[in-house]
C-alpha positions in Angstrom: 68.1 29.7 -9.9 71.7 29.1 -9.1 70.8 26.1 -7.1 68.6 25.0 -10.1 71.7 24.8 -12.8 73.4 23.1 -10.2 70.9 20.3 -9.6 71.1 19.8 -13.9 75.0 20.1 -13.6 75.3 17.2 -10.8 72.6 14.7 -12.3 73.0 14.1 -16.0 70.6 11.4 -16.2 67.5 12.7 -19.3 64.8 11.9 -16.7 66.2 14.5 -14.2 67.0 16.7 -17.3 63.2 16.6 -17.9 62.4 17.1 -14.6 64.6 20.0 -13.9 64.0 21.8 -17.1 59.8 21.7 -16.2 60.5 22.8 -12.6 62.5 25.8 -14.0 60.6 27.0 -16.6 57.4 26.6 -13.9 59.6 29.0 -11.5 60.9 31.5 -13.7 57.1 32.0 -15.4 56.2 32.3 -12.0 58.7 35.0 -10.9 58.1 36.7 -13.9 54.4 36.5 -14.0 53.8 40.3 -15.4 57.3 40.2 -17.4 57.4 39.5 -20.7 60.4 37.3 -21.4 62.9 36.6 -24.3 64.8 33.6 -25.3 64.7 30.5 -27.8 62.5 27.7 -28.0 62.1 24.1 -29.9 59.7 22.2 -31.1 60.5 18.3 -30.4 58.8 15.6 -31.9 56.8 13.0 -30.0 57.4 9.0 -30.4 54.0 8.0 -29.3 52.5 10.6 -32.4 53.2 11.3 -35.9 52.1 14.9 -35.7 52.4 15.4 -31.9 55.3 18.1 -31.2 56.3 19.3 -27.7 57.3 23.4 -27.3 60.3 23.5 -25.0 61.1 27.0 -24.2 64.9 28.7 -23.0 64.1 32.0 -21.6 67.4 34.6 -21.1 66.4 35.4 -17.9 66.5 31.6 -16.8 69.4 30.3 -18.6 71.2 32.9 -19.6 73.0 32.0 -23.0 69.9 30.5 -25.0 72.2 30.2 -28.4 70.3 27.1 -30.3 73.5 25.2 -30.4 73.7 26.0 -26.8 70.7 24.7 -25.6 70.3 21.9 -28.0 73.7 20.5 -26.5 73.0 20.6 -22.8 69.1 20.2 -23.1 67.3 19.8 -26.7 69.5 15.8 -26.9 69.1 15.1 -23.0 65.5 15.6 -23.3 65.2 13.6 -26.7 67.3 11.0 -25.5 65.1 10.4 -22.2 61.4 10.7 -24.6 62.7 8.3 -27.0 64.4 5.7 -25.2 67.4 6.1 -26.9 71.1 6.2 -24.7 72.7 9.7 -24.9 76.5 8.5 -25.1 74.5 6.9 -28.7 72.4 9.9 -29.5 75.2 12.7 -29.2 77.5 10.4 -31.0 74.7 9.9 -34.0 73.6 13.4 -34.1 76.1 15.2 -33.1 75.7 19.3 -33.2 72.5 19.0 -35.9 71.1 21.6 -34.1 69.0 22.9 -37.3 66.9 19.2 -37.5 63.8 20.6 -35.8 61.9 23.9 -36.1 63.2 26.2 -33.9 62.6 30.0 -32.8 63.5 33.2 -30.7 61.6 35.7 -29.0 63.2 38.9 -29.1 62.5 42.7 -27.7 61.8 45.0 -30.4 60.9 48.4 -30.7 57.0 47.9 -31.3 57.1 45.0 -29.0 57.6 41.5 -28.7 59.2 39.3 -32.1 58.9 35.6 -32.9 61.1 34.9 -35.1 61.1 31.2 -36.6 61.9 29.0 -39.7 58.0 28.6 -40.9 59.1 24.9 -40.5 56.1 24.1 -38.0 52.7 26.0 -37.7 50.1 24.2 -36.5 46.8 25.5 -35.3 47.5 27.3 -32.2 51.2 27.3 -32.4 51.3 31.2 -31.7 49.5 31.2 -28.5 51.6 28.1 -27.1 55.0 30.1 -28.0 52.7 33.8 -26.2 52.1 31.9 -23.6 55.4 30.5 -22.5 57.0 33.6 -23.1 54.7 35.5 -20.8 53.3 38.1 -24.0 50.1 37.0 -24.1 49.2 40.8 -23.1 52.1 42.7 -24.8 52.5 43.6 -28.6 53.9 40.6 -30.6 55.0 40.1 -34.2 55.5 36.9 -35.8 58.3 36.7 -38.7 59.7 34.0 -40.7 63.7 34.2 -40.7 66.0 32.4 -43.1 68.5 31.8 -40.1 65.6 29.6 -38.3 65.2 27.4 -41.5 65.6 23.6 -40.7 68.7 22.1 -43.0 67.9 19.0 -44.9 71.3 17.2 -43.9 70.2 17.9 -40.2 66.6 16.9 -40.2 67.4 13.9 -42.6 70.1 12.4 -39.4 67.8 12.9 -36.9 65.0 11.2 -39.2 68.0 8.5 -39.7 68.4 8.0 -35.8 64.8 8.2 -34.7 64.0 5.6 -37.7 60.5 7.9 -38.4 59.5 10.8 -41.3 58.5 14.0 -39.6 56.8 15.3 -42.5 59.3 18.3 -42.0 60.5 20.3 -44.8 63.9 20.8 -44.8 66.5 22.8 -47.3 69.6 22.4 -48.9 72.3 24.8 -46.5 73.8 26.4 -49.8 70.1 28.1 -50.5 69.9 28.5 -46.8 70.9 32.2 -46.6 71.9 33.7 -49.5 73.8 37.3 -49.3 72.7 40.0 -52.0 76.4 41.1 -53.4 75.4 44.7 -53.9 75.7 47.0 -51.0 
């Protein structure tokens, strides 16, 4: 995989990004074909469809670090940039670090199992399986749970609506309801 990340470091061109990123993921599922893996994952909106989102999945044992602002910097924008036609240079500088725009999860290692953990910003019919399956724990325990930390954040989602010049049909909230904090102990 070393030779991999320094294929992605050398070419920054999207298309190569895209390319990369697919032959990776293909490698590491394949390495890891009986182990269950952990990591974060996106869902990325589609120009050519209203409703068509693409799952693009970070596993730890591939990239290592698969923080959201993490991945969304070095691959989330790359891979937006090349699917809708819009220059990087222009799309970091519109965007910037709105890491929160899109629905977004983590697969974790629990103690029963295997945990999604997501924003309940985007479940459409077979969204569970797609996540399973990428993840390699289509065979192991899983538990899917809604998380306040994985909640898209209006501001976000409406600059990324802004730059893409489309509606999402996303719901989005305000980052002071966000998380709250109970004050008692």
């Amino acid at each position: 995989m070393a030779k991999l990340e320094s294929i992605s470091d050398k070419y920054q061109d999207p298309k190569w990004f895209n390319s990369v990123r697919m032959f990776r993921n293909k490698a590491v599922r394949e390495s890891n074909r009986n182990r269950p893996l952990t990591g974060s994952f996106y869902w990325v909106p589609r120009p050519e469809s209203r409703n068509r989102f693409e799952l693009l999945s970070f596993s730890d044992q591939e990239f290592g670090d698969t923080s959201h602002h993490i991945v969304w910097n070095r691959f989330v924008l790359p891979y937006i940039s090349q699917v809708w036609e819009i220059e990087l240079p222009v799309l970091r500088r519109r965007i910037r670090d709105c890491y929160t725009s899109l629905p977004r999860g983590r697969v974790i290692r629990g103690n029963g199992g295997y945990q999604v953990i997501h924003g309940g910003n985007y479940e459409t019919r077979g969204w569970e399986n797609k996540i399973k399956r990428c993840f390699n724990i289509r065979n192991a325990t899983c538990n899917f749970t809604s998380d306040q930390h994985e909640v898209i954040l209006l501001p976000d989602l409406q600059q990324f609506e802004a730059v893409t010049n489309r509606q999402f049909g996303l719901i989005g909230i305000n980052p002071t309801e966000a998380i709250r904090y109970n004050e008692a102990p």
